[in-house]
Every structure is written in C-alpha cells, then in structure tokens.
DSSP file (Angstrom, degrees, kcal/mol; ACC not computed):
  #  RESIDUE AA STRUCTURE BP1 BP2  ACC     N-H-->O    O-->H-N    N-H-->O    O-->H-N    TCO  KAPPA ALPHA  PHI   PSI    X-CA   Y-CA   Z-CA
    1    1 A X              0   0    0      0, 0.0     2,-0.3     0, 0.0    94,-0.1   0.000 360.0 360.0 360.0 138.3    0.0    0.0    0.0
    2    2 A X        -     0   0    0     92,-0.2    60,-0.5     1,-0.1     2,-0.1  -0.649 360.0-117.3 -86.8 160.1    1.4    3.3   -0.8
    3    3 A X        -     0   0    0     -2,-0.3    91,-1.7    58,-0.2     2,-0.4  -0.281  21.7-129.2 -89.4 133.0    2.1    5.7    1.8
    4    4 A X  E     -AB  59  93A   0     55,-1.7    55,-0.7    89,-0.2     2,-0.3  -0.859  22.8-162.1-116.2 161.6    0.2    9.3    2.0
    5    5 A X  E     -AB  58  92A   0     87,-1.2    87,-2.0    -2,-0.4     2,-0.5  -0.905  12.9-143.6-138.1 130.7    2.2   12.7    2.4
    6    6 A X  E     - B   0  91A   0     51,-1.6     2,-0.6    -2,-0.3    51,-0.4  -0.973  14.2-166.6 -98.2 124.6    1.3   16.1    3.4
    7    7 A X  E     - B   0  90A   0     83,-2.8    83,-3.2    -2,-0.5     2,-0.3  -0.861   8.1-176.3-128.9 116.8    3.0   18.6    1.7
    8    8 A X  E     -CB  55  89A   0     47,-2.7    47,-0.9    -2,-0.6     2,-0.4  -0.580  18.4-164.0 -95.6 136.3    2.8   22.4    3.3
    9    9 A X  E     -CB  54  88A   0     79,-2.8    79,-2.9    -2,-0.3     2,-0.3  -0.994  30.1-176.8-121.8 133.4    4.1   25.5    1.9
   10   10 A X  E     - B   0  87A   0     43,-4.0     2,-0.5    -2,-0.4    43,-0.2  -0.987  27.7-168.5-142.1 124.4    4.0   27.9    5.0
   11   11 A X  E     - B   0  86A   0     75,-1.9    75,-0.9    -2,-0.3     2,-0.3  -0.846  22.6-154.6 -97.9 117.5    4.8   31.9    5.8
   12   12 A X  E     + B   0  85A   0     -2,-0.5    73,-0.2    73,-0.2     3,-0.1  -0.506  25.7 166.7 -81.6 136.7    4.7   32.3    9.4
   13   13 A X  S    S+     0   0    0     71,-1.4    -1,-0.2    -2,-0.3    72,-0.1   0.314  73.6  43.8-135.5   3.7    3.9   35.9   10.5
   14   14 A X    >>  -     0   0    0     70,-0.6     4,-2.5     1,-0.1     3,-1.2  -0.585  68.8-170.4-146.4  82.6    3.2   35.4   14.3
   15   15 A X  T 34 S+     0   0    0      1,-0.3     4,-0.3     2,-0.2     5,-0.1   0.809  79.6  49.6 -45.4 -43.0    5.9   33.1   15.4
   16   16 A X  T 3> S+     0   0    0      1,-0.2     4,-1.6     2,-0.2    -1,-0.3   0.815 114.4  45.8 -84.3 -15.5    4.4   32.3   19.1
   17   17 A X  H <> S+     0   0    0     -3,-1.2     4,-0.8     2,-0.2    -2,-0.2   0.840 105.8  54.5 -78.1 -53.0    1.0   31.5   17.7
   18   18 A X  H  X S+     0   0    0     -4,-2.5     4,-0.8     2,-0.2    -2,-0.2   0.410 107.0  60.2 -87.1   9.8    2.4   29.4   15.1
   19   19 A X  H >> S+     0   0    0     -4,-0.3     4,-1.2    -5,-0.2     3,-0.8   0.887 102.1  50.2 -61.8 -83.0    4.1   27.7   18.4
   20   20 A X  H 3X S+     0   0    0     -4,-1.6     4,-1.3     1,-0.2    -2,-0.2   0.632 100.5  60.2 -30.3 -38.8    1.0   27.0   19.7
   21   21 A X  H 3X S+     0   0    0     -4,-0.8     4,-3.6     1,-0.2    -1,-0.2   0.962 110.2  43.8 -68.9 -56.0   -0.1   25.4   16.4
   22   22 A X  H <X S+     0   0    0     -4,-0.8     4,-1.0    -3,-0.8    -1,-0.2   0.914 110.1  55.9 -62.1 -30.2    2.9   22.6   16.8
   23   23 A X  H  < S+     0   0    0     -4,-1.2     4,-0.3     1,-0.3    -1,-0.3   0.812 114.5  41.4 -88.9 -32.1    2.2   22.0   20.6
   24   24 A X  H  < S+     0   0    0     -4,-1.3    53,-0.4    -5,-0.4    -1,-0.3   0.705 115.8  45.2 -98.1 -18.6   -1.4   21.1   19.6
   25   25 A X  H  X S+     0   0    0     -4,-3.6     4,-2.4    -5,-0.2     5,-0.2   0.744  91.0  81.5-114.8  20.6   -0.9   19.0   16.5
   26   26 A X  H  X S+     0   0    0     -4,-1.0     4,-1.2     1,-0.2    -1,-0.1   0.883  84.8  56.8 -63.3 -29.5    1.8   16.9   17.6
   27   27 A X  H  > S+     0   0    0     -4,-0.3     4,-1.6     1,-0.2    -1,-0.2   0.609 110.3  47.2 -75.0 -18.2   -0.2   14.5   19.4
   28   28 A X  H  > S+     0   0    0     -4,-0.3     4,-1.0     2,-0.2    -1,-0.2   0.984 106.0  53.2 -63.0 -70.5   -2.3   13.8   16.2
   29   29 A X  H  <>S+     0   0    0     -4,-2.4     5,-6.7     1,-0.3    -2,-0.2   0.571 117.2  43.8 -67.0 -14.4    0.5   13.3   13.7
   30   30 A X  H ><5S+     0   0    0     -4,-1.2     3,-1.8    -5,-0.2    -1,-0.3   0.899 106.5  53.6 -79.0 -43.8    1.7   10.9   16.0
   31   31 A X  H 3<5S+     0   0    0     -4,-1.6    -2,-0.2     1,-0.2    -3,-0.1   0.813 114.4  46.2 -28.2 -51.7   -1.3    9.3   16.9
   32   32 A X  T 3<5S-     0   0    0     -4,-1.0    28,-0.3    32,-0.1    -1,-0.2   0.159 120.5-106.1 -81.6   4.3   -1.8    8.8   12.9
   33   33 A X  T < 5 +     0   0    0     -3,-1.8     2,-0.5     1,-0.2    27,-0.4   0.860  62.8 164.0  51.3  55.1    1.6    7.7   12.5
   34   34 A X      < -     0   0    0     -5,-6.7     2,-0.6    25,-0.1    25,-0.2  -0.615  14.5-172.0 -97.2 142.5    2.9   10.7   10.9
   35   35 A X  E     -D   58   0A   0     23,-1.7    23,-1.7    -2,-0.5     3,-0.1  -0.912  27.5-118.7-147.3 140.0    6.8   11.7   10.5
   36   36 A X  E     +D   57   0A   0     -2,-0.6    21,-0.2    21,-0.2     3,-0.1  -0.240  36.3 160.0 -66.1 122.0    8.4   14.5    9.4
   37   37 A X  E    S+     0   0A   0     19,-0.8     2,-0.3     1,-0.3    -1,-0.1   0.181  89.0  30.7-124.0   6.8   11.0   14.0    5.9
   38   38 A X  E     +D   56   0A   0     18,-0.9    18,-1.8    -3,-0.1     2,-0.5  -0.614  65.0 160.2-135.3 102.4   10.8   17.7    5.5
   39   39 A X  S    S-     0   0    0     -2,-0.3    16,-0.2    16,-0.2    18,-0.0  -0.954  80.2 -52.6-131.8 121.7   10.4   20.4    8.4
   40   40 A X  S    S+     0   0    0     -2,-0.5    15,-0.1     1,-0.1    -1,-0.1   0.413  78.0 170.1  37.3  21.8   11.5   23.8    7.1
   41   41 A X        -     0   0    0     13,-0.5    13,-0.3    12,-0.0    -1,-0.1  -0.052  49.6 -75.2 -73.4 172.1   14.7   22.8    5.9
   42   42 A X        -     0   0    0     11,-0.1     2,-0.2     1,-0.0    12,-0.1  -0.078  55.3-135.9 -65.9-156.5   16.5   25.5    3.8
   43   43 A X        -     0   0    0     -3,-0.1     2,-0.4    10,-0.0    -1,-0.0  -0.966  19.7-162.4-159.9 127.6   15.2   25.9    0.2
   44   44 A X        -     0   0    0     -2,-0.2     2,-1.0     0, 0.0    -2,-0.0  -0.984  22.4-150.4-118.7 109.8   16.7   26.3   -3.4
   45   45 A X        +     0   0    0     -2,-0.4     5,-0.1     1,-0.2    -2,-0.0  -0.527  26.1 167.9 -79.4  69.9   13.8   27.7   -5.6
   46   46 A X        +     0   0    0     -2,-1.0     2,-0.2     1,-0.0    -1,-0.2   0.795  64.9   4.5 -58.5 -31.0   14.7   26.3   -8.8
   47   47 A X  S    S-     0   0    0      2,-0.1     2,-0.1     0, 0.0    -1,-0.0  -0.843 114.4  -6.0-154.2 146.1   11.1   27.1  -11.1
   48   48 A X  S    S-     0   0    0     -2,-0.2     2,-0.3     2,-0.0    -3,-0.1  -0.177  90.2 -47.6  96.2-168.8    8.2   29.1   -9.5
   49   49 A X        +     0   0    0     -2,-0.1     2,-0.3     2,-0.0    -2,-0.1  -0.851  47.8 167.5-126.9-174.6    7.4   30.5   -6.5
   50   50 A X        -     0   0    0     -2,-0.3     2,-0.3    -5,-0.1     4,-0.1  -0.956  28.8-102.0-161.4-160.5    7.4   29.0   -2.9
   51   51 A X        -     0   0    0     -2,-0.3   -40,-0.2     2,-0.1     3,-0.0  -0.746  38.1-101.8-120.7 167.8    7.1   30.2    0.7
   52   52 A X  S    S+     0   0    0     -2,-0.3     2,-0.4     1,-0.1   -41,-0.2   0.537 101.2  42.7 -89.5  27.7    9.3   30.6    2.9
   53   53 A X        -     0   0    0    -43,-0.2   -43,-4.0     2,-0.0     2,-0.3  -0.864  64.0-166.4-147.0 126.0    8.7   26.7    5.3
   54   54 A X  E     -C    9   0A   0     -2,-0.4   -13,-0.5   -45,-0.3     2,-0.3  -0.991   4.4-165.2 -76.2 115.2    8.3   24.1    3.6
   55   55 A X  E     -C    8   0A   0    -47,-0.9   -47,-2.7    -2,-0.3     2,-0.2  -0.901  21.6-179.6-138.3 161.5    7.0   20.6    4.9
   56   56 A X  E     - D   0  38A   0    -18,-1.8   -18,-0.9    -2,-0.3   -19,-0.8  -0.872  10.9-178.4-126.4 146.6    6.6   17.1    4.2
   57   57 A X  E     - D   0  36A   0    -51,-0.4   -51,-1.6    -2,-0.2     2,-0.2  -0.985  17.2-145.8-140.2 155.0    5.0   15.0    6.8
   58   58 A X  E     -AD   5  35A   0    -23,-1.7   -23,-1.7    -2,-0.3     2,-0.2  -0.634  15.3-175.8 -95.7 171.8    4.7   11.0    6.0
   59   59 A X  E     -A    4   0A   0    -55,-0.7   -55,-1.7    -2,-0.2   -25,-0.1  -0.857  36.5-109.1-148.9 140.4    1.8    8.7    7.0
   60   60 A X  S    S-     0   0    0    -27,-0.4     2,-0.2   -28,-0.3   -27,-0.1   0.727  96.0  -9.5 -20.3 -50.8    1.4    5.0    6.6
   61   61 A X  S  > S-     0   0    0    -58,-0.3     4,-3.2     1,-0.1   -58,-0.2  -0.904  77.8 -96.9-148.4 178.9   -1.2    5.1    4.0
   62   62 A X  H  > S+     0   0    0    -60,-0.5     4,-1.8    -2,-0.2     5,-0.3   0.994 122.7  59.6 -57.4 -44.4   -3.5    8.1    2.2
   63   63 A X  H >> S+     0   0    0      1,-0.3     4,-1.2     2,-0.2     3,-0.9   0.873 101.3  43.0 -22.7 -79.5   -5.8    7.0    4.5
   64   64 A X  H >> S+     0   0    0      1,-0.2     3,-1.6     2,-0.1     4,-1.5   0.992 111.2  53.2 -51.0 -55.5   -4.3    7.6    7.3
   65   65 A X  H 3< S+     0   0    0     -4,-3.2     4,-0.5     1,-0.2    -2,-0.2   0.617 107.9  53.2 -60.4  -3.7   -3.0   10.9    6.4
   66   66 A X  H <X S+     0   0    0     -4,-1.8     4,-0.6    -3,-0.9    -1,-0.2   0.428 110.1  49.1 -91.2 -15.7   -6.7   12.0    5.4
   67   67 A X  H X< S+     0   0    0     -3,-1.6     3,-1.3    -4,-1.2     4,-0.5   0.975 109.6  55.9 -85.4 -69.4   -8.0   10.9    9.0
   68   68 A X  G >< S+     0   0    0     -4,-1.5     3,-1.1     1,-0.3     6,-0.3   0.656 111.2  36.4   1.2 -79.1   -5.1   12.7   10.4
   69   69 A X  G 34 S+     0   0    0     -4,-0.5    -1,-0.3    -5,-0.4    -2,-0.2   0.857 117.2  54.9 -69.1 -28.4   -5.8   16.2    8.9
   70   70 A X  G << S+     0   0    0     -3,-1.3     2,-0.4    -4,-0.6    -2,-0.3   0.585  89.6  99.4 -71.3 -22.4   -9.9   15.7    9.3
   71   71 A X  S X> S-     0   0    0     -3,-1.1     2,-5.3    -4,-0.5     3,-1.9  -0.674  82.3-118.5-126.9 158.1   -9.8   14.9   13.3
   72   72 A X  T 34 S+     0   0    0     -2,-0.4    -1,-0.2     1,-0.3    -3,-0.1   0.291 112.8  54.3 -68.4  31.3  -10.6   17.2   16.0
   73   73 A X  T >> S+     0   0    0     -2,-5.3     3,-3.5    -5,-0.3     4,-2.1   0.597 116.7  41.5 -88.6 -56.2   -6.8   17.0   17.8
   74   74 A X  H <> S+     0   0    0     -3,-1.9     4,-2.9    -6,-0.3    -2,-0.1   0.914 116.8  55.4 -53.5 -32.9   -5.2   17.9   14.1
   75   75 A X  H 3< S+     0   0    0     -4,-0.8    -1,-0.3     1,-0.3    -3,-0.1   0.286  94.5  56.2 -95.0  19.5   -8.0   20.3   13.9
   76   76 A X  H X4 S+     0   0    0     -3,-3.5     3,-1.4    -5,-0.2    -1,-0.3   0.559 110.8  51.1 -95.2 -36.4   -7.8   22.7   17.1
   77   77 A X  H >X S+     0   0    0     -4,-2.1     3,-3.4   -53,-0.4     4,-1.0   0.965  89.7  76.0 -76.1 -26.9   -4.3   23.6   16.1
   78   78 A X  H 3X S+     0   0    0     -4,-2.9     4,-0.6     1,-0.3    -1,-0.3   0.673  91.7  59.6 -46.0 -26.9   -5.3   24.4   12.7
   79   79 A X  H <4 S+     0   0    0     -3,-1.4    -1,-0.3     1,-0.2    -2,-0.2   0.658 101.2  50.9 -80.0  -4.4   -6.6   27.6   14.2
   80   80 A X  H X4 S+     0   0    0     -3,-3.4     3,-1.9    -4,-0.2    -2,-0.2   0.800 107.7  51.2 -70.1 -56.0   -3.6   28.6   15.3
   81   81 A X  H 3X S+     0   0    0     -4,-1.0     4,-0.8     1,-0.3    -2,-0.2   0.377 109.0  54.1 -72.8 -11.7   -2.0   28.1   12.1
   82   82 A X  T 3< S+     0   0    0     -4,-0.6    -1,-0.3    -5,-0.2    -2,-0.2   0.027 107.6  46.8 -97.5   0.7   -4.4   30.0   10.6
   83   83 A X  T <4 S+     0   0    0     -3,-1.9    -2,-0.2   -69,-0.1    -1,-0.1   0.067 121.0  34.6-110.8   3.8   -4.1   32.8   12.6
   84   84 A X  T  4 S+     0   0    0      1,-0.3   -71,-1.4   -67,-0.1   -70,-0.6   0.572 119.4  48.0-138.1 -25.4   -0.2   33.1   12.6
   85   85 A X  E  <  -B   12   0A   0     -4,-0.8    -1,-0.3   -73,-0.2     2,-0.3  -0.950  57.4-140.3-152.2 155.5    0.2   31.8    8.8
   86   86 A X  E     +B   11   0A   0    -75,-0.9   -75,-1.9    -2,-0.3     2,-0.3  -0.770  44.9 175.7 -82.4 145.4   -0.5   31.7    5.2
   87   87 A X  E     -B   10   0A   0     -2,-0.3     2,-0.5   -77,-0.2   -77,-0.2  -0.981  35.3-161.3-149.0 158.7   -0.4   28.0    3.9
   88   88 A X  E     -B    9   0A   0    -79,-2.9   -79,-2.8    -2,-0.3     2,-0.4  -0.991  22.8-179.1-111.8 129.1   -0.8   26.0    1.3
   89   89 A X  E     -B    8   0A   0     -2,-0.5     2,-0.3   -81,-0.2   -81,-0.2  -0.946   5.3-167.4-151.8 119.8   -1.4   22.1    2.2
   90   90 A X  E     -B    7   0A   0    -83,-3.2   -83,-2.8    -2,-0.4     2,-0.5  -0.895  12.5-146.8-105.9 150.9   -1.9   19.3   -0.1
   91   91 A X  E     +B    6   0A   0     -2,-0.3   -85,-0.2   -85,-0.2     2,-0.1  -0.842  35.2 160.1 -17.2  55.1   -3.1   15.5    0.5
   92   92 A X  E     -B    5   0A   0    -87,-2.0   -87,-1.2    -2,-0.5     2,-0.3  -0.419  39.0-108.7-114.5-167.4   -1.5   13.3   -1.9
   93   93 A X  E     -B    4   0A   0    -89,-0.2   -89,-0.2     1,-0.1   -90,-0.1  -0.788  28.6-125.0-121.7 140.2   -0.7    9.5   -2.3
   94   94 A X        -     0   0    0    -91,-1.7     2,-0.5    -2,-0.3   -92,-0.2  -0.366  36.9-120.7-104.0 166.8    2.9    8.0   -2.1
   95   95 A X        +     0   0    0      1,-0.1   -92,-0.1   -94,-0.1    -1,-0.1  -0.954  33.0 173.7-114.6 128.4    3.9    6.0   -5.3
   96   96 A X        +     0   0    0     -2,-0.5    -1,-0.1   -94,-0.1     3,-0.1   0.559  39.2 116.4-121.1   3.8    4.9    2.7   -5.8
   97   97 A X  S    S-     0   0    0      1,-0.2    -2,-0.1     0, 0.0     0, 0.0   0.468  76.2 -59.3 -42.9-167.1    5.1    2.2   -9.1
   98   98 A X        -     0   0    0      1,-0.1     2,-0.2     4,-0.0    -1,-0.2  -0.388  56.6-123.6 -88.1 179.7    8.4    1.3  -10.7
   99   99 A X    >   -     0   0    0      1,-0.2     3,-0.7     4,-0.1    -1,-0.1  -0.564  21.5 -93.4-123.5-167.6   11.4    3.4  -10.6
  100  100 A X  T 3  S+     0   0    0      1,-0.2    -1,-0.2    -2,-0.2     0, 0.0  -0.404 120.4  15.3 -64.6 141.6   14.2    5.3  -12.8
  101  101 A X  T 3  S+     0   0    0      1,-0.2     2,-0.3    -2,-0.0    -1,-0.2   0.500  91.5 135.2  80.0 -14.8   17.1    2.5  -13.0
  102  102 A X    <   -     0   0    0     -3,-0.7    -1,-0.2     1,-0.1    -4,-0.0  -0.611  69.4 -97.3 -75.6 142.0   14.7   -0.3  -11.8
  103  103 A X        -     0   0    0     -2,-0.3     2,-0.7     1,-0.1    -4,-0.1  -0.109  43.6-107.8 -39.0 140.2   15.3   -3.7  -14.3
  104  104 A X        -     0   0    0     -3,-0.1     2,-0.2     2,-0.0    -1,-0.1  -0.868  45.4-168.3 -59.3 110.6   12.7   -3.8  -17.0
  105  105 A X              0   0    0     -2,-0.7     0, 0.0     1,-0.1     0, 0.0  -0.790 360.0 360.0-124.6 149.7    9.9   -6.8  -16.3
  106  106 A X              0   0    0     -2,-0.2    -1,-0.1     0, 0.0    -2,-0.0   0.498 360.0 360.0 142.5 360.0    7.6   -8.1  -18.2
C-alpha cells in the first residue's frame, strides 16, 4: 500500500502563535503515525514560487493521512496556524510504481 504525504508551503507571520499550532498538532500526527521527511529545511527555488517553510509530513497510508488532517486534535491547532500563517497544504498519495534504473519486467 502506498504511503500518503502532506505537503505544506507555509509563511509564518506570528511566530508564538504558530508555536501554539505545533504544541497542539503533535499528538495527532503521532497518533496517525505521521513523520516528518521535510520540516522547514533550507530551500533552493529552482522554477516558480514558494514560501518561505516548507514541509513534508509522511503517513502509513492516504488514508491515514486524510484521518489525520480531518480529526478534532489535528484540527484545534489548525486555528492557530491560521491565525499566525499563510499556507498552502496538499493530500496526496505516495507512489509505488516502478522506478528510474529499476530492471525492465515483463
């Protein structure tokens, strides 16, 4: 089963409120089995635009990562984060198809 991923583009403009946000949705993304492979790291903007945080958060499956963002822990901090930041945050589905360099089959 493939794995689902949040992926956030975030500008923080009230740093201690957007505190609050993480202290209220850790217990979730753990809950849901979520873990960070991106948290704000710096940033090379090759094409585009972007913000200035970027994050990747993993979850076992989409599934999971749709319960996650949908249930009321994830969603008391969200008001925090929504009061301290712009963000953009997508849902998507991890891939498992084949890869670059993988053997041909078949």
């Amino acid at each position: 089963m493939a794995k689902g991923y949040w992926i956030a583009r975030v500008d923080v403009h009230d740093p201690a409120t957007y505190k609050n946000y993480i202290d209220n949705t850790v217990a979730a993304l753990a809950r849901f089995g979520g873990r960070y492979v991106v948290r704000a790291a710096p940033i090379a903007v090759s094409e585009g635009t972007t913000r200035s945080r970027n994050v990747v958060i993993e979850f076992p499956s989409l599934e999971a990562a749709m319960a996650c963002y949908k249930s009321p822990e994830y969603q008391k901090g969200v008001s925090f984060r929504k009061a301290a930041a712009e963000a953009d945050v997508v849902i998507v589905a991890g891939y498992d198809g084949p890869q670059p360099g993988d053997p041909v089959t078949g």
